[in-house]
MIRO-829576 format. One record per residue (C-alpha): residue in one letter; x negated, y, z negated. Coordinates in pm, whole numbers, padded with zeros to 5 digits, always signed. Each point is the difference from the previous one (the first is absolute). Example, Ala and Ser with C-alpha at 12.3 -4.5 7.8 and 13.67 -1.06 7.14 Angstrom:
<nodes>
A-01230-00450-00780
S-00137+00344+00066
</nodes>
This chain:
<nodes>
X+00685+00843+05058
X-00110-00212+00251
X+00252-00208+00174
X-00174-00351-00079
X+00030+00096-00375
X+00380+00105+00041
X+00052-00339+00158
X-00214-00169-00290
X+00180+00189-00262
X+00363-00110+00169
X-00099-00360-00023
X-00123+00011-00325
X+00267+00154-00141
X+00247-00289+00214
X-00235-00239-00135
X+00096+00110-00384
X+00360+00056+00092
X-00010-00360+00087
X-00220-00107-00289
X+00286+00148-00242
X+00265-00179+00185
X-00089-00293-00114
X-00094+00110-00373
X+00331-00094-00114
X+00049-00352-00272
X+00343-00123-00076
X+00200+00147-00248
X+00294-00180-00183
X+00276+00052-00187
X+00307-00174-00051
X+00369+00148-00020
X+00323-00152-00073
X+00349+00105+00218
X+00278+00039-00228
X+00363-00109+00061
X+00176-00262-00069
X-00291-00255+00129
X-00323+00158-00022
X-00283-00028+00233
X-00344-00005-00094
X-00229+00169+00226
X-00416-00009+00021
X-00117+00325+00146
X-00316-00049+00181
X-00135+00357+00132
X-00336+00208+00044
X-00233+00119-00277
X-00324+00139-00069
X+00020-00171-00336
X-00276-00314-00034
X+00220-00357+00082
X-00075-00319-00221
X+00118-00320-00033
X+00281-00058-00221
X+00158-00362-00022
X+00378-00012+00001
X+00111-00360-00031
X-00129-00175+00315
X-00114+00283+00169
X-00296+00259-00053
X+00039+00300+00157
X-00235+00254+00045
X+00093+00358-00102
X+00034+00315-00167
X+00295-00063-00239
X+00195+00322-00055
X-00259+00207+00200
X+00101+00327+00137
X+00127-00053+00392
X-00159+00226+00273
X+00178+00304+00101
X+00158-00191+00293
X+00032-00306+00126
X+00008-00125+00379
X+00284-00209+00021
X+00245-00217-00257
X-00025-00362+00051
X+00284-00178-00153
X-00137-00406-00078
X+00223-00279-00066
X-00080-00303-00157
X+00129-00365+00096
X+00249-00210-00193
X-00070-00057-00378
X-00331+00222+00046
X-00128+00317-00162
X-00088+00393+00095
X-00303-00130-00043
X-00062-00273+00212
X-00137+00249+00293
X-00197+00217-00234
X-00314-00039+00209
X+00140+00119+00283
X+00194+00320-00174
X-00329+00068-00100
X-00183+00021+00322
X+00306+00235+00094
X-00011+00220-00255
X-00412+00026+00011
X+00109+00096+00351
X+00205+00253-00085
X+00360-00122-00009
X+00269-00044-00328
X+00130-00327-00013
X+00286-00105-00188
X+00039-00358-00058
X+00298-00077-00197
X+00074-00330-00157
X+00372-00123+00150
X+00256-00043-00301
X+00089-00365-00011
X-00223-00114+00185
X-00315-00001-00157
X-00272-00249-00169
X+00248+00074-00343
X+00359-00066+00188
X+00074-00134+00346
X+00395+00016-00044
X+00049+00257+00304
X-00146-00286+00257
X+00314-00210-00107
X+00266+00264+00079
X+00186+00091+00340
X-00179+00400-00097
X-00325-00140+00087
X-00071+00141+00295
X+00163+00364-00048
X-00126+00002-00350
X-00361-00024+00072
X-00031+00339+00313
X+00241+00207-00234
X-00259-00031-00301
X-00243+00099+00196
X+00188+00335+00168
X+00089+00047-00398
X-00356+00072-00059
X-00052+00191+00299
X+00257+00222-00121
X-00124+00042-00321
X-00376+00107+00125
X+00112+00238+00216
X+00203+00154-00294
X-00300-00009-00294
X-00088+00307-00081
X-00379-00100+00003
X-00009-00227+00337
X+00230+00196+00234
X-00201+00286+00082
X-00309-00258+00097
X+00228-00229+00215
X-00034+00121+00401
X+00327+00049+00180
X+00064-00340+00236
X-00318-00170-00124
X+00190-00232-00173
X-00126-00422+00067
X+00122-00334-00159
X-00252-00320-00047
X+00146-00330-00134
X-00077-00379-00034
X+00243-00288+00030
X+00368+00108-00112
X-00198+00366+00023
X-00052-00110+00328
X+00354+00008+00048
X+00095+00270-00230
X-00247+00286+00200
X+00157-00175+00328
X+00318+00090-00121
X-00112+00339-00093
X-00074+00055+00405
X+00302-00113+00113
X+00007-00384-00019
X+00319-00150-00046
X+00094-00348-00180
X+00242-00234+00057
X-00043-00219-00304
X+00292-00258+00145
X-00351-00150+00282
X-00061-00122-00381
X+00228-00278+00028
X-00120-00128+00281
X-00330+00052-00056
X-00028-00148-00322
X+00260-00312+00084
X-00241-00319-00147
X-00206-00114+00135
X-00123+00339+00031
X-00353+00074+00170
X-00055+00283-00190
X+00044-00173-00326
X-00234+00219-00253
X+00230+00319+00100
X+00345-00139-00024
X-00127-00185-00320
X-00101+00334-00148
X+00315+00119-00192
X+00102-00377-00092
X+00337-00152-00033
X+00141+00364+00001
X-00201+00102+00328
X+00139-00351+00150
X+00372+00106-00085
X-00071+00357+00162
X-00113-00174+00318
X+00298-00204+00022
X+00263+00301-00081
X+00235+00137+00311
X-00166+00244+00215
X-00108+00321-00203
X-00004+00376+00144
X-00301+00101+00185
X-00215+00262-00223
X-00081+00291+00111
X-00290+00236-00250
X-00201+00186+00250
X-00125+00316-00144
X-00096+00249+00270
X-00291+00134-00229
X-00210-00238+00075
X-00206+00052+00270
X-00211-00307+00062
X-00001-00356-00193
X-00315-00298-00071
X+00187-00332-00037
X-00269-00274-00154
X+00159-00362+00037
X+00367+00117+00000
X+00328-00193-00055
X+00133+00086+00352
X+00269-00277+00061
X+00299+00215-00074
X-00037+00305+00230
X+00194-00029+00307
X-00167-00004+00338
X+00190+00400+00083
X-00117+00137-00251
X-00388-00100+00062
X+00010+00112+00306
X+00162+00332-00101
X-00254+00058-00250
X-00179+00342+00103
X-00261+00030-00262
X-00378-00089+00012
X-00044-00337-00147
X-00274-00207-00091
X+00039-00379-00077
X-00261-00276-00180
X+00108-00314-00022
X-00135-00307-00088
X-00140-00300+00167
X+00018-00222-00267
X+00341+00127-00176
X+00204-00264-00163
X+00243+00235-00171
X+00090+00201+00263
X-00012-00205+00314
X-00173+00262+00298
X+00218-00213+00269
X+00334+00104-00177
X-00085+00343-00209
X-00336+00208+00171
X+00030-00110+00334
X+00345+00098+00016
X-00178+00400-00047
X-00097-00034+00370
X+00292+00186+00115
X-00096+00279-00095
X-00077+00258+00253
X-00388+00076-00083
X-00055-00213-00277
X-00395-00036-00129
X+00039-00350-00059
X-00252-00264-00161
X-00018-00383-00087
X-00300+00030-00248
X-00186-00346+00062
X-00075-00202-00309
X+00258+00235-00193
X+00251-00177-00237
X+00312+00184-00147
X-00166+00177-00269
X-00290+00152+00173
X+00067+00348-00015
X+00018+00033-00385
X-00241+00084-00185
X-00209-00267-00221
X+00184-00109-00336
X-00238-00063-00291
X+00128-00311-00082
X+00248-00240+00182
X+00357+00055+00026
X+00239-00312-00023
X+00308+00093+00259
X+00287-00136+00187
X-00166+00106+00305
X-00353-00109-00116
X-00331+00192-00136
X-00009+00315+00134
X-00379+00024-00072
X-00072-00293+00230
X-00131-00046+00351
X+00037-00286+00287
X-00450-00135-00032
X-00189+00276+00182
X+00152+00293-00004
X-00139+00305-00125
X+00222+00222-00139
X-00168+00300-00126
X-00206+00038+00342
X+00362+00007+00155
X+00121+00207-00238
X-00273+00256+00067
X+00097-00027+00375
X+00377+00040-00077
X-00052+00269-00236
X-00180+00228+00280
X+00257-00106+00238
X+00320+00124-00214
X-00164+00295-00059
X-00059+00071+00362
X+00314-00114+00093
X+00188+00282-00223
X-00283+00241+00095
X+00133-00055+00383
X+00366-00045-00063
X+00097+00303-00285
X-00175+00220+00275
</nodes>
């Protein structure tokens, strides 16, 4: 065989190895934890199954409900929503993970979700949150069907607002929830975040100094925070954090201040860090259907002239490539 068609045949065959890579839609199927307080879970993953839209309350995903997963999987991506949210508020980007290969297990956070906020009222708030998470990292790499798929160390976390903090956490951030009652003394600049657990939130500010939290998990290997609730992490612990991490905030963010929360991210040795101009708190979920009445406002709005599915077509190729780089 001549040596031009050996080196025509080798590309061809790249070119179809390629070609199948990105074959995959998103799969999903949903799980509950048991115990005592169960976690629900939405597992995103990789199929060869056809994907649809299927609305779920606000949101319309588009997948292959209870397809068969591929044989393997490139990496699990654990995805936390923000305060009084849902698993899936983020669905569009689970989706272009999993069409890209990766499981992703986005779990909606037991009492504090769109049904029951009581957890953001309680001094547990900021343990509670990272521990549910390593919860159902534990449980995936125990399921009989999803163990065997999940790579050894290619374990990420992606979360938005309080997931923000919670994946933070996961990498080694520590809080000191006493800066709250300073930080939230009236008149408070940061207003729409100390305002967000009301009169209960208010008396949690004002209580004696609390014990710093410690809930890294040393699993995780690399961490996406998208507008994140930042204020409580002390300075040390930033600038111990070792992990890859990639930061979005917000240029227009009224409920999580950039000044006091993303900003603070800086510190970290190697951070990936972006304002995104024209961005407003809730531009990294996905579209809702309909609007959503909220304490912190509609999370299916915009500040005039921004765009957000072309930046969520932009983001989604950069969290992918991020992971892509950092599981390595």
């Amino acid at each position: 065989m001549k040596k031009t068609t050996v080196v025509a045949l080798f590309a061809g065959l790249l070119a179809a190895a390629a070609a199948h890579a990105q074959d995959f839609q998103a799969g999903l199927r949903m799980l509950t934890l048991p115990g005592e307080e169960p976690v629900p879970v939405s597992l995103f993953y990789p199929t060869q199954a056809p994907a649809r839209d299927i609305p779920m309350g606000p949101f319309t995903p588009e997948v292959a409900m209870q397809a068969l997963p591929a044989s393997a999987v490139k990496g699990l991506i654990l995805l936390s929503h923000g305060t009084g949210g849902s698993e899936l508020g983020h669905h569009n980007l689970a989706q272009g993970l999993a069409r890209h290969g990766y499981l992703v297990a986005a779990l909606q956070h037991p009492r504090d979700n769109y049904r029951d906020r009581s957890l953001s009222a309680t001094a547990a708030y900021f343990s509670e949150r990272p521990k549910q998470a390593s919860r159902v990292l534990d449980a995936l790499l125990a399921h009989p069907e999803w163990k065997d798929r999940i790579p050894a160390g290619r374990i990420g976390a992606l979360g938005h607002s309080a997931g923000g903090y919670t994946v933070l956490a996961l990498a080694g951030g520590i809080a000191d929830p006493s800066v709250l009652a300073t930080h939230c003394r009236p008149p408070a600049d940061d207003a729409k975040f100390c305002s967000l657990g009301g009169e209960n939130a208010k008396q949690r500010a004002a209580a004696p100094a609390a014990v710093d939290v410690s809930a890294a998990d040393a699993r995780i290997r690399a961490v996406v925070a998208m507008a994140p609730l930042a204020v409580v992490f002390t300075q040390a612990s930033l600038e111990n954090m070792k992990l890859p991490v990639q930061v979005y905030t917000a240029q227009h963010d009224e409920v999580l201040k950039g000044k006091y929360h993303g900003e603070r991210l800086r510190a970290i040795p190697g951070v990936r860090f972006e304002e995104v101009a024209g961005a407003g708190h809730f531009a990294f979920m996905a579209r809702t259907s309909f609007p959503i009445a909220s304490d912190a406002g509609d999370p299916g709005s915009d500040p005039a002239g921004f765009d957000r599915a072309a930046f969520h077509r932009r983001l989604e190729r950069e969290v992918v490539d991020f992971f892509d780089r950092s599981l390595d």
